[in-house]
C-alpha positions in Angstrom: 0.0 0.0 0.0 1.1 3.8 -0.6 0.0 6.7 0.8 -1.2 7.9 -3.0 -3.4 4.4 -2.8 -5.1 5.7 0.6 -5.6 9.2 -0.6 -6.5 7.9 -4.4 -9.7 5.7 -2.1 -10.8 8.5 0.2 -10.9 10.6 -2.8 -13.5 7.6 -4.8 -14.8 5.8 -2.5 -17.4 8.4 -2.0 -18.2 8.8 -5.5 -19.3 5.4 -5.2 -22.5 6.4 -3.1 -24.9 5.2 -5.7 -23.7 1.8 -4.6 -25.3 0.0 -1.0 -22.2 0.9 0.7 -20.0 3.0 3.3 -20.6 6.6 4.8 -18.3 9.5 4.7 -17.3 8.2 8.3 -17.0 4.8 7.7 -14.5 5.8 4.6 -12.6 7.3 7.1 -12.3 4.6 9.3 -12.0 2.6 6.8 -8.4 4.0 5.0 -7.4 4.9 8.6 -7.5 1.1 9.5 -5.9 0.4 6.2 -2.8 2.8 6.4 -2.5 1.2 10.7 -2.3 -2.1 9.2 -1.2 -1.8 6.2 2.9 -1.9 4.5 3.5 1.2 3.5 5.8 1.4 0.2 7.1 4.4 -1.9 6.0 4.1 -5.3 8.6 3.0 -7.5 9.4 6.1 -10.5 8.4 5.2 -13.9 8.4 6.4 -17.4 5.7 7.7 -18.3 5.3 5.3 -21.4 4.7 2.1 -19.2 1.4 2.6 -18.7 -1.8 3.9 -20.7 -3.3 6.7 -18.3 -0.3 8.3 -16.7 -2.5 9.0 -13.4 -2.2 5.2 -12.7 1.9 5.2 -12.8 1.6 5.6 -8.6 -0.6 2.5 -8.5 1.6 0.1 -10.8 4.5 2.0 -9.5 3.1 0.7 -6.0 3.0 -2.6 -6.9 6.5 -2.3 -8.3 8.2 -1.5 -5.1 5.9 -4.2 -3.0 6.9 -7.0 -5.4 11.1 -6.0 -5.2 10.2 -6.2 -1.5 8.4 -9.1 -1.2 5.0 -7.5 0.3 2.7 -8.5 -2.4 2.1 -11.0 -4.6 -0.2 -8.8 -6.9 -2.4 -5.9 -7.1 -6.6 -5.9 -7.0 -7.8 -3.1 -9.3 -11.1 -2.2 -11.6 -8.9 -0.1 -13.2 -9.3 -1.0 -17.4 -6.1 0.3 -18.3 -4.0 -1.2 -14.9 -5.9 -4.4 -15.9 -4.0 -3.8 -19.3 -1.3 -4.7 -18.3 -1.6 -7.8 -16.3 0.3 -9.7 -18.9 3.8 -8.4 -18.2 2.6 -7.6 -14.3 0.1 -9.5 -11.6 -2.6 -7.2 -11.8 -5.8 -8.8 -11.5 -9.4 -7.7 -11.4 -11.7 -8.6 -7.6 -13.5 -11.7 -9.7 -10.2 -13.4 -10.3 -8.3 -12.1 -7.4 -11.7 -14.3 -5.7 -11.7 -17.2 -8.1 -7.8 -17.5 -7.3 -8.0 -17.4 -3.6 -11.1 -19.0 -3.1 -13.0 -15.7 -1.1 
């Protein structure tokens, strides 16, 4: 996890509201509980040419650093163009990341 990952969910988890789903306080608690528990990594700096929507370099550049670490085995996104690329990395959507681990 990075601190752009936190801020990148506070900032869209709310949009979400049309969905059953969390309050503005829950959120809160929510990506509090996540940046207690979880690794915190600095993204790894990319070119701008390895990936399709430059905004998402922090997230695969998150996963970069995690995997030279050894603190993930892949990264859960809805993201089209992040799931682009899960040929040359382990990017993988919530259905497979489910399938896979049996959840």
């Amino acid at each position: 996890m990075s601190n752009f990952i936190l801020d990148e969910l506070r900032r869209v988890l709310p949009r979400l509201s049309n969905r059953p789903g969390l309050s503005p306080a829950e959120i809160d608690d929510l990506v509090d509980i996540l940046s207690l528990q979880a690794e915190l990594v600095e993204p790894a700096a990319l070119l701008n040419d390895q990936c399709r929507d430059v905004d998402d370099l922090p997230v695969l550049g998150t996963l970069i650093a995690a995997l030279e670490r050894d603190q993930a085995e892949c990264l859960v996104s809805g993201d089209k163009d992040l799931l682009e690329l899960s040929e040359r990395y382990q990017i993988m959507s919530v259905a497979q990341f489910c399938e896979r681990y049996g959840i």
